[in-house]
LUMRO-66532 format. One record per residue (C-alpha): x, y, z. Coordinates in Angstrom, 2 decimals, decimal comma. Each point is the difference from the previous one (the first is absolute). Layout:
REM LUMRO-66532
site x=X	y=Y	z=Z
...
***
This chain:
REM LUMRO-66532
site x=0,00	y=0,00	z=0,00
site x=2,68	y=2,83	z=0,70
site x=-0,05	y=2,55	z=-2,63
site x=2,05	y=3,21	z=-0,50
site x=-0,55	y=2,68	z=-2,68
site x=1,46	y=3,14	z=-0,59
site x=-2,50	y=2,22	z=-1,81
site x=-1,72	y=-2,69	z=-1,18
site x=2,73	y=-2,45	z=-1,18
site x=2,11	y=-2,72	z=1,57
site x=3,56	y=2,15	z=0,61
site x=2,77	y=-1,20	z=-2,39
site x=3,84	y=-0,25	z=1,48
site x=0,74	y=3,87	z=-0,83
site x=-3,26	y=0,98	z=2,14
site x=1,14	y=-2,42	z=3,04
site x=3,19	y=1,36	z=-0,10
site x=-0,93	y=3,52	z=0,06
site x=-2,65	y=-0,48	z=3,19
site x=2,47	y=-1,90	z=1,59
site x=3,04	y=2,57	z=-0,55
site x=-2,34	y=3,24	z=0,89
site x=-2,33	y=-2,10	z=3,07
site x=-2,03	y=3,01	z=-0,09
site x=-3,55	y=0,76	z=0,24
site x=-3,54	y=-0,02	z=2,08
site x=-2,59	y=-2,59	z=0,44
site x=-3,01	y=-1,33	z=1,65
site x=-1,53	y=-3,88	z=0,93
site x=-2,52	y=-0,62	z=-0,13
site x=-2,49	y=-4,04	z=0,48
site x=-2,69	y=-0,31	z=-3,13
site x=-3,32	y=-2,19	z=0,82
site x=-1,97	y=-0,52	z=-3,19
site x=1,65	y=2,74	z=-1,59
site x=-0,73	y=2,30	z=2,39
site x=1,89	y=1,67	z=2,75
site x=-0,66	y=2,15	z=3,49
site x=1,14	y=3,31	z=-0,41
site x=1,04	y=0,15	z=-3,11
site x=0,02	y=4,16	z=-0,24
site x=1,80	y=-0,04	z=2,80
site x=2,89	y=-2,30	z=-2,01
site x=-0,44	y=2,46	z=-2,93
site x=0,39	y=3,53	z=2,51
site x=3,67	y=-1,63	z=1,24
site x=0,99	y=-0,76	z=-3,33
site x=-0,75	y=3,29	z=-1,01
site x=1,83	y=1,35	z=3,05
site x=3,40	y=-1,77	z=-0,87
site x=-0,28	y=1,30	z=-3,53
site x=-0,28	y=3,26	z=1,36
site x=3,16	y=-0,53	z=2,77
site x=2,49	y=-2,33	z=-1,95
site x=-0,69	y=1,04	z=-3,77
site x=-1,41	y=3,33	z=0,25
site x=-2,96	y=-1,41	z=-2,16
site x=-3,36	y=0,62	z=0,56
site x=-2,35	y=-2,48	z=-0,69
site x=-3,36	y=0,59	z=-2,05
site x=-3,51	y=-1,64	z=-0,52
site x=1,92	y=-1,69	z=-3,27
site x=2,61	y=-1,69	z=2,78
site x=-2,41	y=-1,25	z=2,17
site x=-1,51	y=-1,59	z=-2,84
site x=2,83	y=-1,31	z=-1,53
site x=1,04	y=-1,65	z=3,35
site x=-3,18	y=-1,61	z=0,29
site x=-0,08	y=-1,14	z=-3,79
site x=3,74	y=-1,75	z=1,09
site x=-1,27	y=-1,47	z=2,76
site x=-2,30	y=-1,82	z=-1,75
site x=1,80	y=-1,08	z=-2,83
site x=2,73	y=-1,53	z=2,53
site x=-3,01	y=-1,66	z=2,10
site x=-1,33	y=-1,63	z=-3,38
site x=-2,33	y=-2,79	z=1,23
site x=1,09	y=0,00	z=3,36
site x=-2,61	y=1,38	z=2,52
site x=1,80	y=-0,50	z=3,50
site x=3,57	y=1,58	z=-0,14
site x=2,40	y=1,68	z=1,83
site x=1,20	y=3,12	z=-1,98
site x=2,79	y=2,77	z=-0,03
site x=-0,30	y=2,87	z=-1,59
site x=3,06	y=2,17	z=-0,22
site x=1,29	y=2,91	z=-2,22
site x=3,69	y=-0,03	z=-1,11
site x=2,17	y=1,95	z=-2,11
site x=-0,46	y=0,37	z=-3,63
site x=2,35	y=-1,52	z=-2,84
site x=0,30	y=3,64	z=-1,73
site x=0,87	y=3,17	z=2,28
site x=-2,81	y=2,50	z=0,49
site x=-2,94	y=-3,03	z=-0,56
site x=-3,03	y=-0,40	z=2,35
site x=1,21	y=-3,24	z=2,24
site x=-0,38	y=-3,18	z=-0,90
site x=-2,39	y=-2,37	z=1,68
site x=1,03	y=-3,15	z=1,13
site x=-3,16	y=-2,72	z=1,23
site x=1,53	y=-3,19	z=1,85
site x=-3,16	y=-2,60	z=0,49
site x=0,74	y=-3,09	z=2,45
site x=-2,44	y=-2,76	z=2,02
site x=-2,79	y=1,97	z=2,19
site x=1,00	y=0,31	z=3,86
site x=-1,18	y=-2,71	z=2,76
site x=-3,35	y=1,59	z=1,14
site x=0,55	y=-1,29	z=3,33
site x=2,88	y=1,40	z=2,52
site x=2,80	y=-1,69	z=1,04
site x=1,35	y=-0,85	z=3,13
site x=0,58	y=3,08	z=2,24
site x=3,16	y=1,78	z=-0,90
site x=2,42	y=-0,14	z=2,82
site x=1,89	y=3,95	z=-0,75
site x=2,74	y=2,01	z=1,21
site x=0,33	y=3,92	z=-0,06
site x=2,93	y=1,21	z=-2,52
site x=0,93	y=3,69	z=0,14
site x=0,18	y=0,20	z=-3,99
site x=-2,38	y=2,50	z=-2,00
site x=-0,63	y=-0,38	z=-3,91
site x=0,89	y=3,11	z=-2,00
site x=-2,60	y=1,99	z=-1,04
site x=-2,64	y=-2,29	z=2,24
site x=-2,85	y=1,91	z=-1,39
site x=0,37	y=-1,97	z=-3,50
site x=0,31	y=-3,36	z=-0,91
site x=3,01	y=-0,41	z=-1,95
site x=2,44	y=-1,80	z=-1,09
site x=2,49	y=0,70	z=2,73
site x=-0,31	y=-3,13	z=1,79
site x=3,32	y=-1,59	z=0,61
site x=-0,01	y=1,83	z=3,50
site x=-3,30	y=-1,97	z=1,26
site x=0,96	y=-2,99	z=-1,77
site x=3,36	y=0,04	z=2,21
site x=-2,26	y=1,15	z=3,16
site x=-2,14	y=-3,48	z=-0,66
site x=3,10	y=-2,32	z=-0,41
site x=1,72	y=1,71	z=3,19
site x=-3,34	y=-1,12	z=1,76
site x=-0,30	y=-3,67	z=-1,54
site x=3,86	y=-0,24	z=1,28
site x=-1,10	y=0,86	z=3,38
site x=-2,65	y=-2,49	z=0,16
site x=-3,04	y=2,23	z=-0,89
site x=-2,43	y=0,02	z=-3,07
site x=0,45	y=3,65	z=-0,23
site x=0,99	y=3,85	z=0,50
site x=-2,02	y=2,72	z=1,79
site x=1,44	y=2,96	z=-0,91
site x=0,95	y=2,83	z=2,77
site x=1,09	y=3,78	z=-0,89
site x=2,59	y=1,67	z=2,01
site x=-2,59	y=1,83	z=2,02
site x=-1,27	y=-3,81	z=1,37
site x=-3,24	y=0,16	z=-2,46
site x=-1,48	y=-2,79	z=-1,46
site x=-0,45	y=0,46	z=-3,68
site x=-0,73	y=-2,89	z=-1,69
site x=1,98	y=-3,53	z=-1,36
site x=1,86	y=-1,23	z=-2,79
site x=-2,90	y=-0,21	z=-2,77
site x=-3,09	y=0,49	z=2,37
site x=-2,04	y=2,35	z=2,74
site x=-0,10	y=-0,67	z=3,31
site x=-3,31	y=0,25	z=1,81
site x=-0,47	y=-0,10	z=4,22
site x=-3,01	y=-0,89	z=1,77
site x=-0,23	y=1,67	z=4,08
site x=-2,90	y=-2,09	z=0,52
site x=-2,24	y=2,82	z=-0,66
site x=1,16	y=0,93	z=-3,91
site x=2,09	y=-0,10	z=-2,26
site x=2,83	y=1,84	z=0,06
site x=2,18	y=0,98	z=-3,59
site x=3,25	y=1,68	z=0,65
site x=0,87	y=3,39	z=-0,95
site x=3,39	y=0,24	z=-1,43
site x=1,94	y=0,64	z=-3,63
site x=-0,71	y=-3,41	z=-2,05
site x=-2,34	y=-1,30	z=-2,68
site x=-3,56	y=1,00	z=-0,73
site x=-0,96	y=-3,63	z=-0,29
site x=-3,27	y=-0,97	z=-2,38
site x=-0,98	y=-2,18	z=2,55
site x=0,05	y=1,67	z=3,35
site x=-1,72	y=3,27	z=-1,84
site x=-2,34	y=-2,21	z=-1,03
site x=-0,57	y=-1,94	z=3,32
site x=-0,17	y=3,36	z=1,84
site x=-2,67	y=1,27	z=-2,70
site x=-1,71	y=-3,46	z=1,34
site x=0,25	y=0,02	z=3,64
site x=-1,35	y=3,47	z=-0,14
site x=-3,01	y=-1,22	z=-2,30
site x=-0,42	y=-2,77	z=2,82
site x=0,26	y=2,08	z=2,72
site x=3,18	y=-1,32	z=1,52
site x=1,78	y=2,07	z=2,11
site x=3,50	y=0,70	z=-1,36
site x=2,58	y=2,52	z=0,16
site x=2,97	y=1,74	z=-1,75
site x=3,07	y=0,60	z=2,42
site x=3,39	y=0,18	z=1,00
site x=1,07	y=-3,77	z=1,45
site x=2,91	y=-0,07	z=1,83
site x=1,98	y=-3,42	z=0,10
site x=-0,35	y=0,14	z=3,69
site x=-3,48	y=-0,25	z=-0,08
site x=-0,20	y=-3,74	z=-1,61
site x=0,10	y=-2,19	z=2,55
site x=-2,51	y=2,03	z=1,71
site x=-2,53	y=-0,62	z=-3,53
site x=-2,43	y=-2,59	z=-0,20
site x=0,46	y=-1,39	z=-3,91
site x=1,95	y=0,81	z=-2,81
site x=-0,49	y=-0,54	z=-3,97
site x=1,74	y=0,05	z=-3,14
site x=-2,08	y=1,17	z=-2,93
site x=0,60	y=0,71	z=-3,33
site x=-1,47	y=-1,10	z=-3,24
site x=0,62	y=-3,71	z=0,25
site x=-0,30	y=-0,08	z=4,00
site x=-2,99	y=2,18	z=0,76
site x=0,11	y=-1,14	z=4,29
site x=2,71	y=-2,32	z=-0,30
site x=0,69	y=-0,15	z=4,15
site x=3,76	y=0,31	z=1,54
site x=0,18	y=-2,14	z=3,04
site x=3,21	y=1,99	z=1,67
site x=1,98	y=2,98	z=-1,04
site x=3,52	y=-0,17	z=1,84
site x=-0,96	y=-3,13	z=1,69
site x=-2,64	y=1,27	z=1,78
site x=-3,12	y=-1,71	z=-0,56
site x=-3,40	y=1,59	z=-0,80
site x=-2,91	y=-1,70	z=1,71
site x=-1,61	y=-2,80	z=-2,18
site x=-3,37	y=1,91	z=-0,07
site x=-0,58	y=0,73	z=-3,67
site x=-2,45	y=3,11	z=0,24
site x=2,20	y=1,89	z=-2,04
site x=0,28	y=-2,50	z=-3,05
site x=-3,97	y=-0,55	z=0,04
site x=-0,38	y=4,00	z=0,18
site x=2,21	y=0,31	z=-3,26
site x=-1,50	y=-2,92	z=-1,72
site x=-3,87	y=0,97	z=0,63
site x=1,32	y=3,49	z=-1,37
site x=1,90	y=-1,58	z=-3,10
site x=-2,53	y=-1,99	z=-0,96
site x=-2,55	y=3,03	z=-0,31
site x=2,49	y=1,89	z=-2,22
site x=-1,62	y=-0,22	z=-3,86
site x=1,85	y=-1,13	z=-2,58
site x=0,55	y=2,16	z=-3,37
site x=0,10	y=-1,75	z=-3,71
site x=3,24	y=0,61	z=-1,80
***
């Protein structure tokens, strides 16, 4: 099933070699169900965003649709996929960027195992984007496998939790739940999770958590687009209780979010 196409076409050697020479560019990830996906303007407002901040390019009605046409034609038959979207630098100088849809197997509904996490004090450049800056994180993840965790947590300078490797971090207090307020990524999923949560009426907030304050917290998530409430069981070693309020909060809000037709 995995697929890559770069504006439309399978990449000869001379486009490989360029992408892999320049490893430059912006993208987004997003899970399709019947060719369909949750939050798909939302994918389409980042993209636009990195055009803007890495190729001074800004994207128009025509670029939306062309991403969407792209997406399909990569997806061909396949209804259930997991897809990334990305913009790259073009072959000629002075070109709009080049698009570049990768299409693999669709993501394990179901969480895993709780993640077992430690804190790292490393911070992705530019954390407002997703990019393509990601040896950093990458590094941060194998330090933590080393170590004996699944895992990083990352923690600024100031002690502030921001977020992890390729993923939000939500908190429960046993009351609501609790996003942290620090520089990182905007991710499709938690904006769309808080949108949810506030359409359920959950409680939930948006503030400053310092790394002190975990082992005082009663639950702890991972979420992103192919974990939505995937739990972590421990961050540092410390366990969180096995109570799984948090999980079934995000989950009960996930599953209300609508999905869009590509």
């Amino acid at each position: 099933m995995p697929t890559i196409e770069l504006n439309g076409r399978a990449p000869d050697v001379a486009a490989i070699q360029r992408l892999a020479t320049w490893n430059y560019g912006h993208f987004t990830s997003m899970q399709v169900r019947g060719f369909a996906v949750r939050g798909l303007a939302l994918h389409l407002a980042r993209l636009s965003d990195g055009n803007e901040e890495f190729f001074d390019y800004r994207t128009g009605i025509d670029d939306e649709q062309r991403v969407l046409d792209l997406i399909r034609h990569a997806l061909g038959d396949e209804a259930d996929a997991s897809v990334r979207v990305g913009f790259v630098p073009p072959a000629e100088r002075g070109a709009p960027p080049d698009i570049l849809v990768s299409v693999s197997d669709p993501a394990p509904d179901a969480a895993g195992p709780p993640l077992r996490v430690r804190t790292d004090g490393y911070r992705r450049d530019w954390p407002a984007h997703k990019h393509a800056a990601t040896m950093g994180l990458t590094y941060a993840a194998l330090r933590a496998r080393r170590a004996g965790y699944d895992d990083a947590l990352f923690v600024g300078a100031d002690n502030l939790v921001s977020e992890g490797t390729t993923w939000n971090v939500a908190f429960y207090d046993g009351d609501r739940v609790i996003w942290p307020q620090a520089p990182m990524l905007k991710g499709v999923t938690m904006v769309l999770l808080q949108l949810a949560l506030s359409m359920n009426s959950t409680p939930w907030t948006l503030r400053p958590v310092d790394a002190v304050e975990l082992p005082l917290l009663a639950g702890a998530a991972a979420v992103n687009s192919i974990w939505p409430a995937q739990p972590i069981g421990s961050i540092d070693g410390v366990p969180f209780p096995a109570d799984d309020k948090l999980v079934s909060l995000l989950r009960e809000a996930w599953e209300s979010v609508p999905f869009d037709a590509l």
